[in-house]
C-alpha positions as CSV (number, residue, x, y, z in Angstrom):
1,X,49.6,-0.1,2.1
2,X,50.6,1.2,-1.4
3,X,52.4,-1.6,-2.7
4,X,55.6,-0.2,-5.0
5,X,56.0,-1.8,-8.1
6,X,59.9,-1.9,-10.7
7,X,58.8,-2.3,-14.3
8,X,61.4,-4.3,-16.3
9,X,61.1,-4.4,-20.4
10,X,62.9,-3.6,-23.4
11,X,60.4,-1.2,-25.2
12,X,60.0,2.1,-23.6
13,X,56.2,2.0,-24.9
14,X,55.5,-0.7,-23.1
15,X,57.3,0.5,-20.3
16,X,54.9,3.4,-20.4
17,X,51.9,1.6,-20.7
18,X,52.0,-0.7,-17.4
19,X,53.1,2.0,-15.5
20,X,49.9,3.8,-16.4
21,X,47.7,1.1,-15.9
22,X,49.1,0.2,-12.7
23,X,49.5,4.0,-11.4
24,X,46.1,4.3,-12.5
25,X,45.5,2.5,-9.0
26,X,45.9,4.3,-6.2
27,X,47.1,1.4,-4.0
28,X,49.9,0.8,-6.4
29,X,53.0,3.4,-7.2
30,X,55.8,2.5,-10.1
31,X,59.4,3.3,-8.7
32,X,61.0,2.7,-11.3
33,X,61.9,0.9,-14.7
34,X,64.8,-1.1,-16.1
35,X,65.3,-2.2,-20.3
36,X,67.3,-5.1,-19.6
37,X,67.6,-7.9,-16.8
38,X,70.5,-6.6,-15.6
39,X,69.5,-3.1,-14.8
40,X,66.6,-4.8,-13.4
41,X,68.7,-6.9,-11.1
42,X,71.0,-4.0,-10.0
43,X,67.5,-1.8,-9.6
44,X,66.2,-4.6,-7.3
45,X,68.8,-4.2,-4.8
46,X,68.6,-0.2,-4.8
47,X,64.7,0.3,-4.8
48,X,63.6,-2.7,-2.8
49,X,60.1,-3.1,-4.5
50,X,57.7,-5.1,-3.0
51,X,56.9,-6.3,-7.1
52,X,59.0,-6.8,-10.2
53,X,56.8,-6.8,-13.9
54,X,59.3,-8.4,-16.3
55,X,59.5,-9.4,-19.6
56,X,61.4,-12.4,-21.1
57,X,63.3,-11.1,-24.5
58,X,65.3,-8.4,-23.6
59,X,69.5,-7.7,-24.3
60,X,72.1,-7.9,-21.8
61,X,70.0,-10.1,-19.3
62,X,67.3,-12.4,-20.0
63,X,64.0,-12.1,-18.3
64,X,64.5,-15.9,-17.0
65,X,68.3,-15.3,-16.0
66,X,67.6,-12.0,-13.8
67,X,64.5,-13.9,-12.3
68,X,67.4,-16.4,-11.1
69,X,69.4,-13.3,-10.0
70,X,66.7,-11.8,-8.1
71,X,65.6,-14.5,-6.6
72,X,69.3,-15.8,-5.1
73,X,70.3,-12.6,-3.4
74,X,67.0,-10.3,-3.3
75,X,64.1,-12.2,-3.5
76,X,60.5,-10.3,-4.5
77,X,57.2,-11.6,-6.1
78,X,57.6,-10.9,-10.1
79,X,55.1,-11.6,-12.6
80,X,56.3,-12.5,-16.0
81,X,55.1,-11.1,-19.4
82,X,54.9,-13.5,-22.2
83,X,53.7,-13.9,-25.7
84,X,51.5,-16.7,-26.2
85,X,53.4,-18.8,-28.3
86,X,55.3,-22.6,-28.2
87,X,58.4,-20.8,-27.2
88,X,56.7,-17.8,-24.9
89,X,54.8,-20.7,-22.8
90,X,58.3,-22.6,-22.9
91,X,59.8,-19.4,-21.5
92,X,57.5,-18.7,-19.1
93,X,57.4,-22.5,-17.6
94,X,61.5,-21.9,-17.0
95,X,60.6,-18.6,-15.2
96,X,58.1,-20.2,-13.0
97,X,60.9,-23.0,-12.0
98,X,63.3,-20.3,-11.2
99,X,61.1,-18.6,-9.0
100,X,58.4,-16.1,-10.9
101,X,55.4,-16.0,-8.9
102,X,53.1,-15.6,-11.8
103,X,52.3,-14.6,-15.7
104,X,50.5,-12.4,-17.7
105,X,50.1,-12.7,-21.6
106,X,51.6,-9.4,-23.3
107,X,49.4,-8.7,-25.4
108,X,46.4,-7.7,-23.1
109,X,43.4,-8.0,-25.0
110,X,44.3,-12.2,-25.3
111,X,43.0,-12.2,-21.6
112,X,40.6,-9.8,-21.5
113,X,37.5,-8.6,-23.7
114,X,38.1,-5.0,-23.1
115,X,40.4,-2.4,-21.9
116,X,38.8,-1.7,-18.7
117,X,39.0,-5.4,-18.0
118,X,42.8,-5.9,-18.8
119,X,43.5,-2.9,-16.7
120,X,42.0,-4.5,-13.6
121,X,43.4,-7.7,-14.2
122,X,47.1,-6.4,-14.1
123,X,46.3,-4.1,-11.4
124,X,45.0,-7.4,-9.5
125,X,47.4,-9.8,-9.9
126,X,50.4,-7.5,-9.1
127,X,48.1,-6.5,-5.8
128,X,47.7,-10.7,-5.4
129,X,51.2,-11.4,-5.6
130,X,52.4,-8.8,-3.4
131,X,50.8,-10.4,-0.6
132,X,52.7,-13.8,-1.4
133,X,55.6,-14.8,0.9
134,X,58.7,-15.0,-1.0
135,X,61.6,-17.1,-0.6
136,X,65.5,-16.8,-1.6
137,X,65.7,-20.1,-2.8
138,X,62.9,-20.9,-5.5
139,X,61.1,-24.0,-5.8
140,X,62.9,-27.0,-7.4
141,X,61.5,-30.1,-9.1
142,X,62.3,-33.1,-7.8
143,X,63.8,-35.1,-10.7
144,X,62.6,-38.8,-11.9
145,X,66.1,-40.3,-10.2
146,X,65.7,-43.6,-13.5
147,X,64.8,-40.8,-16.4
148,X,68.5,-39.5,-17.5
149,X,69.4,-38.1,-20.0
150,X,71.4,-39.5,-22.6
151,X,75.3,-39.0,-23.2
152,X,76.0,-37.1,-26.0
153,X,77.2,-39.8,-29.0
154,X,79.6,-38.9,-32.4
155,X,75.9,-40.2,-34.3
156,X,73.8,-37.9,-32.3
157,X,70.5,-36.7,-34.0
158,X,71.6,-32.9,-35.4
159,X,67.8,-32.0,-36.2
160,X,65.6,-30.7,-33.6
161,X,63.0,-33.2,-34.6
162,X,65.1,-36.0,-35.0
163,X,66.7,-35.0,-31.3
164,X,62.6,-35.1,-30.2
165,X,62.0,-38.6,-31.5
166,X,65.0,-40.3,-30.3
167,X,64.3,-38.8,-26.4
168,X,60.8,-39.7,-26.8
169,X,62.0,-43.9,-28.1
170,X,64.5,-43.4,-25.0
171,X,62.0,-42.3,-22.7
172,X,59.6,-44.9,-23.5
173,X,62.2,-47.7,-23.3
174,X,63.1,-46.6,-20.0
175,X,59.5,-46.3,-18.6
176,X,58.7,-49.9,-19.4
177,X,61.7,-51.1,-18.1
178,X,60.5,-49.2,-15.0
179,X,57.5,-50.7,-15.0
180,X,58.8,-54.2,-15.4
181,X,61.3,-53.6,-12.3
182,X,58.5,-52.3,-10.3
183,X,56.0,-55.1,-11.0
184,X,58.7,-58.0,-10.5
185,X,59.2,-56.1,-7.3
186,X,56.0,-56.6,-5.7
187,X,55.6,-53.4,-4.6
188,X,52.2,-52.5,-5.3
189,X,49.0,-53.6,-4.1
190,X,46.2,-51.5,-5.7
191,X,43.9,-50.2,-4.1
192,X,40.1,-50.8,-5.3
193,X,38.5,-48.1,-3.5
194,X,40.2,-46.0,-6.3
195,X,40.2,-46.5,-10.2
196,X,41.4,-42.5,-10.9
197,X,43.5,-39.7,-9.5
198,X,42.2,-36.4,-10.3
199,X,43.7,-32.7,-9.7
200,X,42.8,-29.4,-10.0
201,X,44.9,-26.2,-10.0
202,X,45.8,-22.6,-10.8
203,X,48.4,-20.4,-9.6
204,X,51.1,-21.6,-8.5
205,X,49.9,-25.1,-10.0
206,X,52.8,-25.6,-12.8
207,X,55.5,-25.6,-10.4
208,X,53.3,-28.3,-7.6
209,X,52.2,-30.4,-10.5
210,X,55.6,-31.0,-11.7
211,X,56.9,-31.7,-8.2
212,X,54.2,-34.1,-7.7
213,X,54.1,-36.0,-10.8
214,X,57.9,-36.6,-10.9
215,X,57.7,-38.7,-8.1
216,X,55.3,-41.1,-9.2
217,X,56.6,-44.3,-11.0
218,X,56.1,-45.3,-14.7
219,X,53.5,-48.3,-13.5
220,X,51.4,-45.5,-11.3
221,X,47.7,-48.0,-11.2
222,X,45.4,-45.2,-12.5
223,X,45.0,-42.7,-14.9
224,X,45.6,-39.4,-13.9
225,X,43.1,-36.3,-15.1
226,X,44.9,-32.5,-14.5
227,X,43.0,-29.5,-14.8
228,X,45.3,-26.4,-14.5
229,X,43.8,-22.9,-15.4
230,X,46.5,-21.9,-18.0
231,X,46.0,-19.9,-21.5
232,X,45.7,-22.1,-24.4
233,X,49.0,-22.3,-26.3
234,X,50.9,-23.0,-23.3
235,X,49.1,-26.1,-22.0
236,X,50.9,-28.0,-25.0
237,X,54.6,-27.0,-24.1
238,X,53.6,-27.5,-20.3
239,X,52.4,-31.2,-21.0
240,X,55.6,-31.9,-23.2
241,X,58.1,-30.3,-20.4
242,X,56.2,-33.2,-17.7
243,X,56.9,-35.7,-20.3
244,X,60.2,-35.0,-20.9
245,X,60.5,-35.5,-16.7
246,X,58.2,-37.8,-15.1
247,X,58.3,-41.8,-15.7
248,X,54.5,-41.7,-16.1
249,X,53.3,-40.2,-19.7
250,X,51.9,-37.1,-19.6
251,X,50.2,-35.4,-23.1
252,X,47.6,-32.6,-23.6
253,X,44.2,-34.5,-23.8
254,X,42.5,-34.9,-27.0
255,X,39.2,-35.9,-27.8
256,X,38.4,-39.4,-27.5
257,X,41.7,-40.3,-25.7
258,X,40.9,-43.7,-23.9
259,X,42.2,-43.2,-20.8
260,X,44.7,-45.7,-19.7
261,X,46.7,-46.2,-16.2
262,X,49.8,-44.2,-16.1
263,X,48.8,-41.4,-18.2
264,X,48.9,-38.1,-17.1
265,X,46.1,-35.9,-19.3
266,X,46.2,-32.4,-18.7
267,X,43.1,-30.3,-19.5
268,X,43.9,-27.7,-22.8
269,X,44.1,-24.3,-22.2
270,X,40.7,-22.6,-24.0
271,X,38.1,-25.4,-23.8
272,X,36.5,-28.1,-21.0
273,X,37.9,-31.2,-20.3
274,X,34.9,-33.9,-19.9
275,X,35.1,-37.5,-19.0
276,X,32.3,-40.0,-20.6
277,X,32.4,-43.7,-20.3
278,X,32.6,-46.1,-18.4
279,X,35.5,-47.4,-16.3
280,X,38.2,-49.1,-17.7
281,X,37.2,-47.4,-20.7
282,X,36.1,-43.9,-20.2
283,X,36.9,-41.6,-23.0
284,X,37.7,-37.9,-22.8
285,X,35.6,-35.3,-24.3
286,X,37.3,-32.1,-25.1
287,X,34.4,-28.9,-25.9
288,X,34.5,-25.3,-26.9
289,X,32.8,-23.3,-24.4
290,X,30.8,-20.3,-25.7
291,X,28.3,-20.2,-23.0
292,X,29.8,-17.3,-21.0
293,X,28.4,-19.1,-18.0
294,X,32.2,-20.6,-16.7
295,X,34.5,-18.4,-15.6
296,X,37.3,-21.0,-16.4
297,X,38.5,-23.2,-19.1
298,X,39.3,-25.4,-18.4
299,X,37.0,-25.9,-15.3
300,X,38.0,-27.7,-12.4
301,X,34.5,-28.1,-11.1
302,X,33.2,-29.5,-14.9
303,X,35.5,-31.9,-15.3
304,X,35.0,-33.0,-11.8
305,X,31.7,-33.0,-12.0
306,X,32.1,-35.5,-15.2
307,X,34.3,-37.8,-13.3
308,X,31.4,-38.3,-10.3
309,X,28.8,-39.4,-13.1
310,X,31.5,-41.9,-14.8
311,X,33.8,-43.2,-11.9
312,X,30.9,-42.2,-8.9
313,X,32.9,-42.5,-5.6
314,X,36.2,-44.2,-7.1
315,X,38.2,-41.1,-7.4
316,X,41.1,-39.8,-5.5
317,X,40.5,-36.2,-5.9
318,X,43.1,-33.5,-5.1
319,X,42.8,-29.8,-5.0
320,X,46.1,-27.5,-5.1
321,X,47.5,-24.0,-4.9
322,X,45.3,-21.6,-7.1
323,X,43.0,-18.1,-6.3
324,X,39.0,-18.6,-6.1
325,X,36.8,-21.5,-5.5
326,X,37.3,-23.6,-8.9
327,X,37.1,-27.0,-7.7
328,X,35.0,-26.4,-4.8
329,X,31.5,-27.6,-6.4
330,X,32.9,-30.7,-8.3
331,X,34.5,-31.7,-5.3
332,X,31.5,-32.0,-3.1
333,X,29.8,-34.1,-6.1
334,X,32.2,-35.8,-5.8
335,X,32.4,-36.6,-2.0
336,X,28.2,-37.1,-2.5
337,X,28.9,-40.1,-4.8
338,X,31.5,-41.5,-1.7
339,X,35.1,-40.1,-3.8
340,X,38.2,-38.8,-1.5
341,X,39.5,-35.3,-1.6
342,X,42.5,-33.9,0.0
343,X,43.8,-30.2,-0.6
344,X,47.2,-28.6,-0.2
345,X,47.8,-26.7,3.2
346,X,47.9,-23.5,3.0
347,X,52.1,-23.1,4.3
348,X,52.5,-24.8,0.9
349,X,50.5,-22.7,-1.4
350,X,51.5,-20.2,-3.4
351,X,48.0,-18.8,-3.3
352,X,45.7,-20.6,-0.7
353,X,42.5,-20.0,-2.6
354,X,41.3,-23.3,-4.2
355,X,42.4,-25.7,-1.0
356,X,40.8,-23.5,1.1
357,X,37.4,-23.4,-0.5
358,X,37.2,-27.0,-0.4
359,X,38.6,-27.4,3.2
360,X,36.3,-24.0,4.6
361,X,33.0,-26.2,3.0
362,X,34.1,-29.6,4.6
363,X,35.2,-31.6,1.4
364,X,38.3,-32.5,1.8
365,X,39.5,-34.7,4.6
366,X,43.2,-33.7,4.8
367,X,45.4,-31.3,3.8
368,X,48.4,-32.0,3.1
369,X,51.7,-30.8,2.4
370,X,53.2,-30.1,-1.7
371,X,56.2,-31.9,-0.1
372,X,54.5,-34.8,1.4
373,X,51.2,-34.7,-1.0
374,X,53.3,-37.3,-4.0
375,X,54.5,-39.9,-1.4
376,X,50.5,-39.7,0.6
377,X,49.4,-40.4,-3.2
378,X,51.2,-43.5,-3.5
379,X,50.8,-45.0,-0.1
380,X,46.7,-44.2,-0.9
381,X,46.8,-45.9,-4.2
382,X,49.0,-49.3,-2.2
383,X,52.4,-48.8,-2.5
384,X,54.1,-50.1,0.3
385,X,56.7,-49.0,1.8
386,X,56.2,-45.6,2.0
């Protein structure tokens, strides 16, 4: 089936060049082209394409607004284009959340080494997401219900920074008072079979991770270790977005960050995530990778592998939505040394890759539901009452 493709971006050049990389496939046929969101939103409704290619700065219409658009009254897989930049990966992130199904860095050569390898890597992933189910309304976070945020005031910070440092003191103040509620509450009874939650994902992963993590409370018993196959300069932003929504912390990890119970660490984008130590005071170990032996960096299956030396069997280990088999062979060392792994079921999944390679091998023992998988988490770890 030749799977027909509406290409939506402000410079005619590179309107050009994606249509003849992707035409360049014969399973693939361009039916058109837009310069703005809004032609691309009015196109959409005409040409029915099976995929949208968009970019994010463009007049009229915003990439991220015509995503919204689309998604509303004539929902179709559409892969984002976006620089790699602070604001590009901020960008992106909000086009995920309205519905995008996946990204692509513009510039071509930042995720490939030549041409013939950017060329099959678009013509790939818009094949990949054309296969993915679609839905008119688009996935929604589900909000920390204590976390709000605060009313404007005649003294408000006007600097950005200033703006930064006062939500960050707010958000702190609130999490501990969280965490004081909770523990007066009695509502936890940890669970010593476990002394870490671990999770590994890829596509699709930004938009699960944030639903998970927003449901977990600021006193969550465990560290938490993320590995999410993202480029490098967005891994940053994606880790400040989560912090700005969840009652846990969440931060890009660092070298030599001491991990410490409700902390969220999410793998950097570029480099392996390690985990040395001991428990109760294992430290994390960030590398540069010039091997050329690992397909991924981060790796799932390295850091995984790391986490069955340091924490042997006492790891709560889940695998979500992503294409391949990252994950696969950390999980079973993990399982060897006695750990717990669940995966996401596949009616969940944006792309049922990852979960499936560890289900297909026997490694995980459930699969569970995105919507379920925060509140199974928490009854695991001993909340009550769930």
């Amino acid at each position: 089936m030749t799977v027909k493709v509406l290409v939506v971006d402000d410079s005619a050049f590179f309107r050009r060049r994606v249509t003849e990389i992707l035409e360049d496939n014969a399973n693939i046929k361009v039916i058109g082209s837009a310069n703005n969101g809004e032609e691309a939103v009015s196109q959409s409704r005409v040409l029915r394409p099976d995929v949208i290619t968009m970019d994010i700065e463009m007049p009229v219409m915003n990439g991220i607004d015509a995503v919204k658009a689309i998604m509303s009254s004539n929902p179709c897989p559409i892969l984002m284009f976006s620089s790699l930049t602070h604001e590009g990966a901020t960008a992106t992130l909000n086009a995920l959340e309205a519905g995008a199904a996946d990204f692509l860095p513009k510039k071509f050569e930042d995720i490939a080494r030549n041409r013939d390898e950017a060329v099959k890597t678009l013509q790939d992933r818009v094949l990949a997401i054309a296969r993915q189910p679609v839905s008119r309304t688009p996935a929604r976070p589900s909000p920390a219900p204590t976390v709000k945020k605060p009313a404007e005031r005649p003294d408000e910070p006007k600097t950005a920074l200033e703006r930064i440092r006062q939500r960050n003191q707010e958000l702190q103040s609130q999490r501990e008072s969280d965490a004081r509620t909770a523990k007066s509450a009695g509502s936890l009874t940890t669970n010593r079979a476990y002394q870490i939650l671990a999770i590994g994902t890829s596509r699709g992963g930004p938009v699960a991770l944030q639903k998970i993590l927003t449901q977990l409370p600021a006193n969550f018993p465990y560290p938490i270790v993320m590995v999410q196959h993202m480029p490098a300069a967005f891994t940053k932003a994606f880790a400040q977005r989560l912090n700005g929504l969840c009652q846990v912390n969440v931060k890009e990890a660092e070298d030599g960050d001491v991990l410490r119970a409700g902390t969220a660490y999410l793998a950097p984008g570029g480099k392996q995530l390690m985990v040395e130590g001991r428990p109760g005071s294992a430290r994390l170990r960030v590398k540069d990778d010039t091997s050329g032996r690992i397909t991924y960096k981060p790796s799932v299956d390295l850091t995984f592998a790391s986490l069955s030396k340091t924490y042997m069997g006492k790891v709560l280990g889940v695998i979500l939505t992503g294409m391949g088999a990252d994950g696969r062979d950390g999980s079973r060392m993990l399982k060897d040394q006695g750990a717990t792994i669940w995966a996401q079921d596949q009616a969940s999944c944006v792309v049922y890759g990852m979960p499936q390679a560890v289900a297909q091998a026997g490694i995980s023992t459930r699969s569970i539901s995105l919507d379920d998988m925060a509140r199974m988490i928490m009854k695991e770890v001993g909340y009550s009452g769930l």
